[in-house]
C-alpha positions in Angstrom: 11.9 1.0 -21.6 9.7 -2.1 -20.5 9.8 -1.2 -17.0 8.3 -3.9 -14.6 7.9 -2.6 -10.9 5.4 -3.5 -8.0 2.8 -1.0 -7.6 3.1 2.3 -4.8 0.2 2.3 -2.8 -0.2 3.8 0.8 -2.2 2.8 4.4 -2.8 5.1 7.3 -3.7 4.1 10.4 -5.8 6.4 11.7 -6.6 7.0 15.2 -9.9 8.4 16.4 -11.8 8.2 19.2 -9.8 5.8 21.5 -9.5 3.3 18.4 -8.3 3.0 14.7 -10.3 3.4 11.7 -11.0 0.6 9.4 -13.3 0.6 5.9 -15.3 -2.2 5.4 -14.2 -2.4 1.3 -17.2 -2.3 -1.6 -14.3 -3.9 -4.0 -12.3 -7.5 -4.1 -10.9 -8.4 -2.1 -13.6 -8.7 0.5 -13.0 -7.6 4.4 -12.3 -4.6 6.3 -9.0 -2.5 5.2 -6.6 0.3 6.6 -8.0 3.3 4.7 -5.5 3.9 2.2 -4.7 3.4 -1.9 -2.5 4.2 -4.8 -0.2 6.6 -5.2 -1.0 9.3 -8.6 1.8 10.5 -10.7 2.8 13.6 -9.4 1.7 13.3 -5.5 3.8 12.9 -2.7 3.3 9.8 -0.4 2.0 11.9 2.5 -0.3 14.3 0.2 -2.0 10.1 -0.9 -2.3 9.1 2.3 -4.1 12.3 3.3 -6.3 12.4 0.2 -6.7 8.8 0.4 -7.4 8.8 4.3 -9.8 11.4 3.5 -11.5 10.0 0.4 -12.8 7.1 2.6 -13.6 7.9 5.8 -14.2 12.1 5.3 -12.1 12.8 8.2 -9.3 15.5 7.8 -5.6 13.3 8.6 -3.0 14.8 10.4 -0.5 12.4 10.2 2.3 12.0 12.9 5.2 9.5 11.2 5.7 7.3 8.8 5.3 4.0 10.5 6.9 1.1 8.0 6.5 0.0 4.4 4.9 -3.1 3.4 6.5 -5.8 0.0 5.6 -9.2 0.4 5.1 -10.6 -3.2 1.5 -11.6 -1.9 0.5 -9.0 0.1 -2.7 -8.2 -2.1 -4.0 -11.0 -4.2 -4.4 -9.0 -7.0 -1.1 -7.7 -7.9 2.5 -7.1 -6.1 1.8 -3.9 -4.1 4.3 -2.1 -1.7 2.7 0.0 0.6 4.3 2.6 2.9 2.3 2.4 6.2 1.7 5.8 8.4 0.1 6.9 11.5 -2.1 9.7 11.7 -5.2 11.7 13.6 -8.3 12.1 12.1 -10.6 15.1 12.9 -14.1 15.5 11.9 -17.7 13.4 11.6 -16.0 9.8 10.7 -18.6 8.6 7.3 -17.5 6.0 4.9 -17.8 7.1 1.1 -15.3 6.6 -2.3 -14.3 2.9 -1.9 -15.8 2.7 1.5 -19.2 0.7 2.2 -18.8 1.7 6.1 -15.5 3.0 8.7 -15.4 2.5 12.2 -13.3 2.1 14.9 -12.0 -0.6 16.3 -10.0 -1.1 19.2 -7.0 -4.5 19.7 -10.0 -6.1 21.5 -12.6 -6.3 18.7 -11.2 -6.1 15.2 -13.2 -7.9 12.1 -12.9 -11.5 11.9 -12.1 -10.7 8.2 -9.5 -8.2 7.2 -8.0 -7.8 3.9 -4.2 -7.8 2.6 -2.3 -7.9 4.9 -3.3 -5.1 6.8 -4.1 -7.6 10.1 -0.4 -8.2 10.1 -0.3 -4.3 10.1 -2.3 -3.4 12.9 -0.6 -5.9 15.0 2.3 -4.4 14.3 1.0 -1.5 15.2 -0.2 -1.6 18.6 3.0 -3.8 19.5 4.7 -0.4 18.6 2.3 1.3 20.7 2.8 -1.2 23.9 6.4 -1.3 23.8 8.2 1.1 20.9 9.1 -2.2 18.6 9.1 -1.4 15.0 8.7 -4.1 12.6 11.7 -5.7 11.0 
């Protein structure tokens, strides 16, 4: 069977000290990114977005929900990805490492002028949801 699908991957928005965690990325495409990655063969989708979460900013994720999942066609310029989106804690000494150059927080008020995917779509979303409980459609 020649089975053609879009590719799993996961995000995690991560909040942590009064902001959300991004990763400035070491691989194309440039920017800063949600933490997050594909799914392995065998894992859950919250077990990657843990491991993921973890991988590249060495914080321990609780997460609280799934918050939405992600398909545009052109969502990643290198391939059709569909990503499911969560919202979690981290705990611990915030270091980027794995795919990570740096993580920091951010807060609505000062995000990167470049973010990758479309994870500035994302966060938007996100703090909408947090201002006045609208999920994306």
């Amino acid at each position: 069977m020649d089975l053609k699908t879009p590719l799993l991957t996961v995000d995690v928005i991560i909040q942590y000290q009064r902001g959300i965690v991004l990763i400035e990325r070491k691989n194309y495409p440039p920017g800063w990114a949600l933490p997050g990655g594909f799914v392995e063969i065998g894992e859950s989708l919250e077990d990657a977005a843990k491991r993921e979460g973890k991988e590249e900013t060495s914080l321990d994720i609780t997460l609280i929900e799934q918050f939405h999942a992600y398909s545009r066609p052109d969502r990643d310029p290198r391939f059709h990805t569909a990503s499911v989106v969560f919202i979690g804690k981290g705990w611990g000494a915030l270091k980027g490492q794995d795919d990570a150059r740096q993580a920091q927080v951010f807060g609505e008020e000062n995000l990167p002028d470049i973010i990758a995917f479309d994870h500035r779509q994302i966060i938007f979303d996100f703090f909408q949801y947090i201002k006045n409980g609208t999920r994306p459609e």
